[in-house]
N, C-alpha and C positions, 0 to 999 in steps of 0.2 A: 504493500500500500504506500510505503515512503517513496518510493520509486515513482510510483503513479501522479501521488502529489507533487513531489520537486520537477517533474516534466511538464507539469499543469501548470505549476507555478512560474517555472521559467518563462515557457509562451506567454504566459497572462504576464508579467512583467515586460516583455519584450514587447508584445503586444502594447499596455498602459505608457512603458515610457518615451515609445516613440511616438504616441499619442499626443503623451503629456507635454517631451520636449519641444514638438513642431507647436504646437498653440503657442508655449512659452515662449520661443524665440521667432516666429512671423508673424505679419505684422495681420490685422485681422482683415483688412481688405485682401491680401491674397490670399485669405483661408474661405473667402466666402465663393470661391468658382468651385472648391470641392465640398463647401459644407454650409448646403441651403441655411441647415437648422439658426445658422449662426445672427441671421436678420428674426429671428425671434428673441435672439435675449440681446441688454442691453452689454457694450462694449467690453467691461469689464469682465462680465463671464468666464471668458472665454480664455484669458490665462489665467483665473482664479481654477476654471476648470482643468487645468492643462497643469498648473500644480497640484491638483488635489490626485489627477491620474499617476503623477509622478511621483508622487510623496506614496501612493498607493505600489506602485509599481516595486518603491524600494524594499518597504516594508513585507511585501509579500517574500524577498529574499532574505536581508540581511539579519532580520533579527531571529528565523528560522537556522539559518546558518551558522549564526555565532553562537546560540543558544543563551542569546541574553535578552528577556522579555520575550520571549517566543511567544508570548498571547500576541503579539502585536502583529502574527503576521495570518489566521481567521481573522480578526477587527480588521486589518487593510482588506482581506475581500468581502468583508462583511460592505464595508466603507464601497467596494468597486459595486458589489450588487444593488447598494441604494445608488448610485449614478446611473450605472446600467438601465435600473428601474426608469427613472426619470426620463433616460433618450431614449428607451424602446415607446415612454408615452408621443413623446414629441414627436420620434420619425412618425408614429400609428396619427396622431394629430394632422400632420404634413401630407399623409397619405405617402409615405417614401416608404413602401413596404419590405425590398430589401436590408435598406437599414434596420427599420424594425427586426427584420427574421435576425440581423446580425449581432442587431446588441441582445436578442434573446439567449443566443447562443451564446454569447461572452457573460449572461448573466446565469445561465445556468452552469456557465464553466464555474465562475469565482462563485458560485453558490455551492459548488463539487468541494471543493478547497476550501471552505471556511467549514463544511463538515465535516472531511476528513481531518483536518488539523484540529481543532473542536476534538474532535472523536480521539486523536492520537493524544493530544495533551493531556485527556479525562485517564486512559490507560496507562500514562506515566507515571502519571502523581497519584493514580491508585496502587499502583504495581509498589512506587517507591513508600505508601503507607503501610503494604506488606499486603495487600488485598490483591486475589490472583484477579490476573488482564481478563476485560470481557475478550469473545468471542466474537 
């Protein structure tokens, strides 16, 4: 299952922070030729968005990695499925229903990932109170 997650987790990072970083650093009129949604919110959004992907993106690896606050990397996809949530409304709003199908599936990826880490965490700190691992 560790396996299954850190592959999840890589793509969904790789995926968020090249998201995240292109918001962050273009400027928003050249992001509106590829992302209608963008003329529905106001300017700022849109690198407020682009670091919330990124800040997300890190957390999904490094704090799993280093094993230091490892809750913090379920809350980062916790964090990507409420986003997710939000532009699967707006592409369905827009009627842009590839986008929709697409954030479905990135929301059900980081929904995958915040359960199994969730789930792996609960089996550590039980195992490590001396309670044998669920099943």
């Amino acid at each position: 299952m560790k396996i299954v997650l850190w592959v999840g987790q890589v793509a969904l990072a790789l995926f968020f922070g090249s998201a995240g970083f292109t918001k962050l650093t273009q400027p928003v009129d050249s992001l509106r030729e590829t992302m209608g949604w963008i003329d529905s919110f106001p300017v700022w959004f849109v690198p407020v968005l682009g670091g919330l992907e990124l800040l997300a993106a890190i957390g999904l690896i490094l704090p799993a990695a280093f094993g230091i606050l490892d809750i913090l990397t379920p809350l980062a996809a916790v964090g990507l499925v409420v986003v997710m949530v939000g532009a699967t409304i707006t592409h369905a709003v827009r009627a842009e229903w590839p986008g929709a199908a697409m954030t479905i599936v990135l929301t059900v990826a980081a929904a995958l990932i915040a359960w199994g880490r969730f789930r792996l965490r609960a089996a550590t700190e039980s195992t490590a109170e001396g309670e044998p691992a669920p099943a």
